[in-house]
C-alpha positions as a Python dict, from the first residue, in 0.01 Angstrom:
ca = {
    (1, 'X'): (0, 0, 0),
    (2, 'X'): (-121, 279, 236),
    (3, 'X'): (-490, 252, 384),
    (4, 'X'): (-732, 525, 391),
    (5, 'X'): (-981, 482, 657),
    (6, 'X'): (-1350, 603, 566),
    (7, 'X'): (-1525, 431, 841),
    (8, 'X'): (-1803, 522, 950),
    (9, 'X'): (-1761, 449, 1311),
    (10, 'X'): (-1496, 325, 1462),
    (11, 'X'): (-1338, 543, 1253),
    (12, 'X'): (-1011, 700, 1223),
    (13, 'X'): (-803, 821, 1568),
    (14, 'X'): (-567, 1072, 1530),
    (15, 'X'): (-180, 906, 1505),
    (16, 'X'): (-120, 1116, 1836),
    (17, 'X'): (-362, 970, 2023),
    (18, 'X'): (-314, 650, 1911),
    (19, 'X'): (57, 650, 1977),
    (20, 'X'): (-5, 762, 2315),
    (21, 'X'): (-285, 525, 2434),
    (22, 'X'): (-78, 260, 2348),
    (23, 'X'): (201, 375, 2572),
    (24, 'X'): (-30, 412, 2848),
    (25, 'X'): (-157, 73, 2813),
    (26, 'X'): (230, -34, 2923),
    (27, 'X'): (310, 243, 3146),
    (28, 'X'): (36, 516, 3265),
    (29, 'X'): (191, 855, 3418),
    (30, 'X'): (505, 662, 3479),
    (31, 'X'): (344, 442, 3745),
    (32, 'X'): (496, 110, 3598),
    (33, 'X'): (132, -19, 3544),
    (34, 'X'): (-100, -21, 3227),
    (35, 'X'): (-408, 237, 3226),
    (36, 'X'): (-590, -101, 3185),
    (37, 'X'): (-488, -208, 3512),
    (38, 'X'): (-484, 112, 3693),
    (39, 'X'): (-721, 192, 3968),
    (40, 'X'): (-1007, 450, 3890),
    (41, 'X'): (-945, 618, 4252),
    (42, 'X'): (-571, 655, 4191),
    (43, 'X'): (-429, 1052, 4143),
    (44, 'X'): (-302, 997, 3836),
    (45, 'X'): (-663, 866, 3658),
    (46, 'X'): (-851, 1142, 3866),
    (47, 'X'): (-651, 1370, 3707),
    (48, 'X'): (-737, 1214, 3374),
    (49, 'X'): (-1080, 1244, 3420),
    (50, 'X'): (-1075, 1651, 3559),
    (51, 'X'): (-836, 1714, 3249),
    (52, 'X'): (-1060, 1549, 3014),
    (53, 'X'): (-1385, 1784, 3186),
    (54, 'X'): (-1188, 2046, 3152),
    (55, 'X'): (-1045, 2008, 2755),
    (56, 'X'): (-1453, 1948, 2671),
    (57, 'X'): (-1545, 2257, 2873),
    (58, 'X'): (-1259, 2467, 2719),
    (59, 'X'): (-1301, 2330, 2332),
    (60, 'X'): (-1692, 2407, 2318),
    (61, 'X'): (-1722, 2668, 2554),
    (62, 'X'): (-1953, 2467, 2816),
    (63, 'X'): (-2109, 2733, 3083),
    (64, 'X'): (-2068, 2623, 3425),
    (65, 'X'): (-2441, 2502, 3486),
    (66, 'X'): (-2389, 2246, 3223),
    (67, 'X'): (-2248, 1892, 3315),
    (68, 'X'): (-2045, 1700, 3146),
    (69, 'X'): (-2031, 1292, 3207),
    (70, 'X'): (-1828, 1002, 3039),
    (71, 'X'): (-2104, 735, 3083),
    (72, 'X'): (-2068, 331, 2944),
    (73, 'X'): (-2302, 214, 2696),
    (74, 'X'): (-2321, 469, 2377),
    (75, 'X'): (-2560, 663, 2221),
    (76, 'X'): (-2803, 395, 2251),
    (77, 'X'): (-2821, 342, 2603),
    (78, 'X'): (-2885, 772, 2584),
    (79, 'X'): (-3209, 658, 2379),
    (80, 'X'): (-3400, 537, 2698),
    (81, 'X'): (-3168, 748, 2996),
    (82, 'X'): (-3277, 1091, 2845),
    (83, 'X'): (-3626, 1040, 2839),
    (84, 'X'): (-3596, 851, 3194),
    (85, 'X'): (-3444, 1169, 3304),
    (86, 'X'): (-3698, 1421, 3185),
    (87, 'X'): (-3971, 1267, 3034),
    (88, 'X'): (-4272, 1341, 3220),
    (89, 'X'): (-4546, 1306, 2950),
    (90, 'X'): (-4485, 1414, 2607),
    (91, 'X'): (-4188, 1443, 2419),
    (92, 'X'): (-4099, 1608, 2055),
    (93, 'X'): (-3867, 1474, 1753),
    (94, 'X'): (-3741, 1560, 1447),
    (95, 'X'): (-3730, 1223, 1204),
    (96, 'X'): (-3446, 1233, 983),
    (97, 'X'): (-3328, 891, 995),
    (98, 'X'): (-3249, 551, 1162),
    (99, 'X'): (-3126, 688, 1506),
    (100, 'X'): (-3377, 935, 1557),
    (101, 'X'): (-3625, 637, 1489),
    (102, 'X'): (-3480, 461, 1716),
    (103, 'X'): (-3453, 722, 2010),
    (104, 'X'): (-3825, 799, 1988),
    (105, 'X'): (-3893, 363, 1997),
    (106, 'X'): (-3725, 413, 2341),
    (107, 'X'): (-3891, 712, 2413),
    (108, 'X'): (-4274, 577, 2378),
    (109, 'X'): (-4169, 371, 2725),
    (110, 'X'): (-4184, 657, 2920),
    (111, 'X'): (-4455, 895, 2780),
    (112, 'X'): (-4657, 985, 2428),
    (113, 'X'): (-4377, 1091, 2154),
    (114, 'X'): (-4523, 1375, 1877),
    (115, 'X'): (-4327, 1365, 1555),
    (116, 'X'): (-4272, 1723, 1453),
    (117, 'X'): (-4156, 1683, 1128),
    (118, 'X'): (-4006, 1388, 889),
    (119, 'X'): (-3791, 1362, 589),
    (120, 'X'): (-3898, 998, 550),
    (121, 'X'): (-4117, 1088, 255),
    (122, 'X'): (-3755, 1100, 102),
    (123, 'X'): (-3586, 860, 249),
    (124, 'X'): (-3430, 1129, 449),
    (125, 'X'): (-3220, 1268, 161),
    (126, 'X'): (-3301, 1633, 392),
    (127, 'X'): (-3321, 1770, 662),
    (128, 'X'): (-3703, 1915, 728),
    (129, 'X'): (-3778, 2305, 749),
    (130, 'X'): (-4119, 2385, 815),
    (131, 'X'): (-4238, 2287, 1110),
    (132, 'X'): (-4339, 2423, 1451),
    (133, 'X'): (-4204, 2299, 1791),
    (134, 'X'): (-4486, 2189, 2047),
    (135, 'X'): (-4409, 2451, 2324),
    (136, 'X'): (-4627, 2167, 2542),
    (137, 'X'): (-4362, 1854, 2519),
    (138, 'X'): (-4081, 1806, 2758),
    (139, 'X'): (-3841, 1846, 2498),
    (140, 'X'): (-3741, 1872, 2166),
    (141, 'X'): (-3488, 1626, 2016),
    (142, 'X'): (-3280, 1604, 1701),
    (143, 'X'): (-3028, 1442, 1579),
    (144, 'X'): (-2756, 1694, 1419),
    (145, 'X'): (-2563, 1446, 1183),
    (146, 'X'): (-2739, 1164, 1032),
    (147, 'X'): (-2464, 950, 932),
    (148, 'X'): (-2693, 710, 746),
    (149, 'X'): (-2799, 909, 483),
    (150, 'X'): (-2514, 1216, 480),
    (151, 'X'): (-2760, 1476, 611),
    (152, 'X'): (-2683, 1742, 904),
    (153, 'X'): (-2858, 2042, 1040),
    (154, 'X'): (-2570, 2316, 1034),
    (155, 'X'): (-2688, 2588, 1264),
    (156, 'X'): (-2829, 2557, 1649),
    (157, 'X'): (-3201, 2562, 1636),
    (158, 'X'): (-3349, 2818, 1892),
    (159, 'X'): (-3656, 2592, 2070),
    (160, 'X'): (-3923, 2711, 2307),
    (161, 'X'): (-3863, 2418, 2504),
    (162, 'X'): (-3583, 2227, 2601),
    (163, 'X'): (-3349, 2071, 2307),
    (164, 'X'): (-3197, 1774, 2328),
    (165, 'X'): (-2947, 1690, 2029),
    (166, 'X'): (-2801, 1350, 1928),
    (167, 'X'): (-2434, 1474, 1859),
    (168, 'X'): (-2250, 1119, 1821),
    (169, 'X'): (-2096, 1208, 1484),
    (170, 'X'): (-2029, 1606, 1408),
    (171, 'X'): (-1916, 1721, 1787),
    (172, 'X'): (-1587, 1920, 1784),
    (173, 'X'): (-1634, 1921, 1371),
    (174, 'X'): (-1787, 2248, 1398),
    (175, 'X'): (-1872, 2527, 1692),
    (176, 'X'): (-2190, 2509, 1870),
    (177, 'X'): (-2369, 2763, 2115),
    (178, 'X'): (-2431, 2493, 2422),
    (179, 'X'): (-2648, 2721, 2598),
    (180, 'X'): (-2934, 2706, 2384),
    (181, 'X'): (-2936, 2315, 2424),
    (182, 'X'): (-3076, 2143, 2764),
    (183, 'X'): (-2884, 1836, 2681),
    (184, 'X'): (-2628, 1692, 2435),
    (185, 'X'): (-2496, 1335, 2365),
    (186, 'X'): (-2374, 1126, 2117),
    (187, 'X'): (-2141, 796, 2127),
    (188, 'X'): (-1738, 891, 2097),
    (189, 'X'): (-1671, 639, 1829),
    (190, 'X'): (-1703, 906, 1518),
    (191, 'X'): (-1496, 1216, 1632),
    (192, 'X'): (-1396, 1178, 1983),
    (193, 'X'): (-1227, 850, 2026),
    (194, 'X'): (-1325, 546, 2058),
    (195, 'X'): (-1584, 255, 2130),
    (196, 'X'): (-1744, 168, 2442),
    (197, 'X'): (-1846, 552, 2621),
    (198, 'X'): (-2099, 781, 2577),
    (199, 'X'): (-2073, 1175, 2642),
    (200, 'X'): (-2356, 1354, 2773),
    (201, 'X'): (-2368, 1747, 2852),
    (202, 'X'): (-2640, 1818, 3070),
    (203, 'X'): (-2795, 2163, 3191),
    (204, 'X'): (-2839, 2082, 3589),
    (205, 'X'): (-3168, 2277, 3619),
    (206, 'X'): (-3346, 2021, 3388),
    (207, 'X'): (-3306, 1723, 3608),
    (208, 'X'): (-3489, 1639, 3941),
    (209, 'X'): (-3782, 1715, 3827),
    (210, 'X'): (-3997, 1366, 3751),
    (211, 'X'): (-4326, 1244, 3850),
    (212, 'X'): (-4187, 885, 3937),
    (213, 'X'): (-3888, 758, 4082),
    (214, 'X'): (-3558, 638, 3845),
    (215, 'X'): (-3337, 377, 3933),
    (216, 'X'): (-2993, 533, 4051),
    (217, 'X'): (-2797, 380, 3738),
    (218, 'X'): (-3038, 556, 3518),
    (219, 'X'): (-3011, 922, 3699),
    (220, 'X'): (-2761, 1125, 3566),
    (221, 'X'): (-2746, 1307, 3918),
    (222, 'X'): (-2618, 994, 4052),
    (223, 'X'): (-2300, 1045, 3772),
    (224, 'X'): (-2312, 1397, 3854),
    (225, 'X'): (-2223, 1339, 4203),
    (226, 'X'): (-1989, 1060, 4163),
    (227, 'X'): (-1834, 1247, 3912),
    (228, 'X'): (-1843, 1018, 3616),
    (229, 'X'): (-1744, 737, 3862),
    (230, 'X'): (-2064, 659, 4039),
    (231, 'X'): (-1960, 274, 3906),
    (232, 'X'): (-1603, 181, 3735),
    (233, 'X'): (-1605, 377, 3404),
    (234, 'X'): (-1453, 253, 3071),
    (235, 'X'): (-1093, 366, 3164),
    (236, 'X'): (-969, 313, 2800),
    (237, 'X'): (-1223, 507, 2630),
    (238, 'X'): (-1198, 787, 2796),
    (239, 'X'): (-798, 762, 2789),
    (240, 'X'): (-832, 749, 2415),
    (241, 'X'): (-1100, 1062, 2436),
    (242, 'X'): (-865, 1273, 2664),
    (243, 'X'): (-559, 1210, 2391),
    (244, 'X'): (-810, 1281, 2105),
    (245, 'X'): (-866, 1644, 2257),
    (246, 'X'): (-585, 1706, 2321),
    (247, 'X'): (-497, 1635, 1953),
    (248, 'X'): (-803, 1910, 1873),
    (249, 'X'): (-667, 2162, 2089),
    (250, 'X'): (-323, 2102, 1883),
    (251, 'X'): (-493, 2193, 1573),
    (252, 'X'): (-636, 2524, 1708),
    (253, 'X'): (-960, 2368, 1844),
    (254, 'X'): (-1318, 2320, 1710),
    (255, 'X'): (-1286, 2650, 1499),
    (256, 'X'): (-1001, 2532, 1291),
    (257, 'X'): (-1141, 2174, 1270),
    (258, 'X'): (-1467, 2354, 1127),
    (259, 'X'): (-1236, 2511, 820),
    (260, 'X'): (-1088, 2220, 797),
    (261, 'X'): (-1389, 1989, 751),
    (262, 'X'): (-1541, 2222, 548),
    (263, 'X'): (-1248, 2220, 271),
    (264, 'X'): (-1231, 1847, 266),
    (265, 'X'): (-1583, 1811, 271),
    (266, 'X'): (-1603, 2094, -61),
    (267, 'X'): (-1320, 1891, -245),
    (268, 'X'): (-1552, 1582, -224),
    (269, 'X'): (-1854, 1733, -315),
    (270, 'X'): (-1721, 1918, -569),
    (271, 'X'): (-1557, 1594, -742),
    (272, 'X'): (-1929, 1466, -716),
    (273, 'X'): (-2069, 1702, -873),
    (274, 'X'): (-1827, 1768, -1170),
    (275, 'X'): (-1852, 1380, -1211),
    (276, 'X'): (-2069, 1204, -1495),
    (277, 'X'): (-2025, 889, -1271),
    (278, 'X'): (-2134, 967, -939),
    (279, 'X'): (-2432, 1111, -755),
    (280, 'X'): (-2486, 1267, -453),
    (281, 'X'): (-2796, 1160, -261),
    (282, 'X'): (-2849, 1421, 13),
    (283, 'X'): (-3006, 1764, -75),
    (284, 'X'): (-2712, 2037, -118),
    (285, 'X'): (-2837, 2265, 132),
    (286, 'X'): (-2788, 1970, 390),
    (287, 'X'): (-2529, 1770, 266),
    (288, 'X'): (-2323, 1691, 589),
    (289, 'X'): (-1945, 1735, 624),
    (290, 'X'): (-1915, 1419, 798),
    (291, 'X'): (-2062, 1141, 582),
    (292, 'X'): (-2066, 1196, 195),
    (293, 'X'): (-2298, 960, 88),
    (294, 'X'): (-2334, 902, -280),
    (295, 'X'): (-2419, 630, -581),
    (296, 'X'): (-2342, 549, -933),
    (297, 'X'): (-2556, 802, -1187),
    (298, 'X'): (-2851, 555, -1371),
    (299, 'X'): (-2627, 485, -1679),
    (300, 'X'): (-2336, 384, -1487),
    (301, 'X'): (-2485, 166, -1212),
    (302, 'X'): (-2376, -160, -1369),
    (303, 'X'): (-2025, -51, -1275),
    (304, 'X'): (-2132, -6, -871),
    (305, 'X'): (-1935, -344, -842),
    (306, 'X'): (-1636, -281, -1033),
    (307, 'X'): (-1576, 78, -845),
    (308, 'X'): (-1558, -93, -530),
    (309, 'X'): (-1320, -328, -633),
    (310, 'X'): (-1118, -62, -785),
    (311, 'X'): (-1133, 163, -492),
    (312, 'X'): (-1022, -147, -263),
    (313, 'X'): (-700, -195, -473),
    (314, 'X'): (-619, 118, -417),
    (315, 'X'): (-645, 189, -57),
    (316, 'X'): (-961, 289, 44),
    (317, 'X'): (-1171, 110, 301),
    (318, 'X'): (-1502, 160, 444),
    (319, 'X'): (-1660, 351, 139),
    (320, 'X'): (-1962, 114, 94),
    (321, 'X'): (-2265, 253, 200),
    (322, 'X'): (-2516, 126, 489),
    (323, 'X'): (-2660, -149, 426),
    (324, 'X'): (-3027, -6, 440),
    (325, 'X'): (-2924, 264, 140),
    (326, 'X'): (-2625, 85, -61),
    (327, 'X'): (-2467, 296, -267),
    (328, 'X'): (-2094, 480, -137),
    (329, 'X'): (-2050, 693, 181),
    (330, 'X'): (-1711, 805, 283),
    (331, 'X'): (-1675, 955, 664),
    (332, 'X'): (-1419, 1224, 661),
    (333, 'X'): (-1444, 1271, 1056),
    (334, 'X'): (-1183, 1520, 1241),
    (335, 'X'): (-944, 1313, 1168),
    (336, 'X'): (-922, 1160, 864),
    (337, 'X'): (-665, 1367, 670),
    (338, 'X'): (-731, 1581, 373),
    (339, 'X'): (-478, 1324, 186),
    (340, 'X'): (-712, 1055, 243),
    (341, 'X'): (-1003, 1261, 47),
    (342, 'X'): (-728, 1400, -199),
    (343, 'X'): (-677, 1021, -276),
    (344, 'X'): (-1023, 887, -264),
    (345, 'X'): (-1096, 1212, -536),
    (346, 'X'): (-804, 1103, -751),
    (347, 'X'): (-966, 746, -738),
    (348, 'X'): (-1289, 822, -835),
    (349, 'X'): (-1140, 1025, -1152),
    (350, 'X'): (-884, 759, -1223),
    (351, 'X'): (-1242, 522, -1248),
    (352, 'X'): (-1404, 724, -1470),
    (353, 'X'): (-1125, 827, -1733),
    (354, 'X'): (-1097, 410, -1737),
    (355, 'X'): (-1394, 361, -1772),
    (356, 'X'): (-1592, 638, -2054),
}
């Protein structure tokens, strides 16, 4: 029976990369040695690394006083390195979920955090609107794609101060203007490749400038000038990254991807919302393209069981929802296929007709 994979993170690699990883881990750029065994000074990894730079600079359109590092660790080690970066005494955030609450937790070590605005009220079914931005905080930070509770902010906020955006699971889905962030991150495990590396895009102008010292580790200027290498960085990871861009330069880059999240994403929603059976829990205006999060309707939710069942037997994995929400979420990142929504669609329809 064939598997489709609606993880939310890891999630799905592109076949490509995948294929092409594994041939490096027997033979990298024809050396006769494994790119787990190869040395992180050698010409042919260097060149791995620049490439890889270069295919992020390229596919977003990254202006040259931006940097761009491959760092160990995730997203979460990003929680406490950004705000030990730039955090001098107050910093803003947006609350729309579990990592955002968990960003500003690290946050409070360094200086006072102001909560700008919150969709907890709703167990962050939205994404908040009102609000105004403290023009006297460090920085502003949001997190784009909340992959939790299926919400994402679809346009690039313009901020008074410095924005800092929590990226880990809708880069390359759609384009962004980097210039009107200060600093973006996210972990690569959703649409980039795979576990164990953080990215981090960082305007230069924003660092240096702290009323304390930082341990070198922490400083991004000591990854800046050791050039993602200041210690041995997770050679795999960013192997699997630099095949997974490559893969989203094949399909016409981060502007095709868009149209093509987008109609997967509508053929989902749309199923939702024809159904008498299912129920989509994020407001429609903010409904991400990443995660579609939904749950039985009240008069069917005896059957929450039986659907999972049903949906295991016929292919689909990873469509339970988080823990802290239950319910269904299906990730439909870069690259899971539009077959794999086309089937998960003809399974939830399948359920219902058997089931009226």
């Amino acid at each position: 029976m064939k598997k489709y994979n609606f993880n939310a993170g890891p999630c799905v690699l592109p076949r490509p990369a995948v294929e092409a990883s594994i041939d490096a881990i027997r033979n990298f750029d024809k050396t006769g040695i494994g790119v787990l065994e190869i040395s992180h000074r050698s010409p042919g990894w260097v060149k791995v690394m620049n490439d890889c730079v270069d295919l992020w600079r390229e596919l977003l359109h990254i202006p040259d006083n931006y940097k761009i590092l491959f760092l160990a660790g995730g997203a979460s080690t990003q929680f406490f390195t950004i705000p030990a970066n730039i955090l001098n005494k107050k910093a803003a955030y947006l609350q729309t979920g579990v990592w955002a609450n968990k960003a500003m937790k690290e946050a409070r070590f360094y200086g006072e955090v102001e909560v700008v605005a919150s969709s907890e009220d709703k167990t962050y079914s939205y994404i908040p609107k009102e609000y105004t931005i403290p023009t006297n905080a460090d920085y502003f930070h949001i997190t784009t794609n909340n992959t939790i509770y299926g919400t994402e902010l679809k346009e690039d906020i313009d901020s008074p101060i410095p924005l800092v955006a929590d990226m880990s699971s809708d880069i390359m889905s759609r384009p962004i203007d980097v210039s009107k962030y200060g600093i973006i991150y996210g972990g690569a495990q959703k649409n980039v490749g795979t576990a164990g590396i953080a990215f981090v895009i960082v305007r230069e102008d924003l660092l240096g400038k702290l009323d304390r010292p930082i341990q070198s580790m922490v400083d991004y200027r000591s990854h800046i000038k050791g050039e993602s290498m200041f210690n041995t960085p997770p050679v795999f990871s960013v192997y699997v990254m630099y095949q997974t861009l490559l893969w989203v330069k094949s399909m016409g880059g981060v502007e095709a991807m868009h149209k093509i999240n987008v109609d997967k994403a509508n053929l989902l929603y749309n199923e939702i919302d024809r159904s008498k059976m299912f129920v989509g829990t994020a407001a429609k205006e903010d409904r991400s393209i990443m995660n579609v999060c939904f749950v039985m309707s009240d008069e069917h939710k005896d059957k929450e069981t039986a659907f999972m069942d049903f949906a295991k037997d016929q292919g689909m994995v990873g469509i339970k929802g988080h823990r802290s929400v239950g319910g269904f979420r299906a990730s439909i990142y870069n690259s899971c296929p539009v077959e794999a929504v086309e089937a998960l669609v003809k399974c939830m329809q399948d359920f219902e007709k058997a089931n009226q």
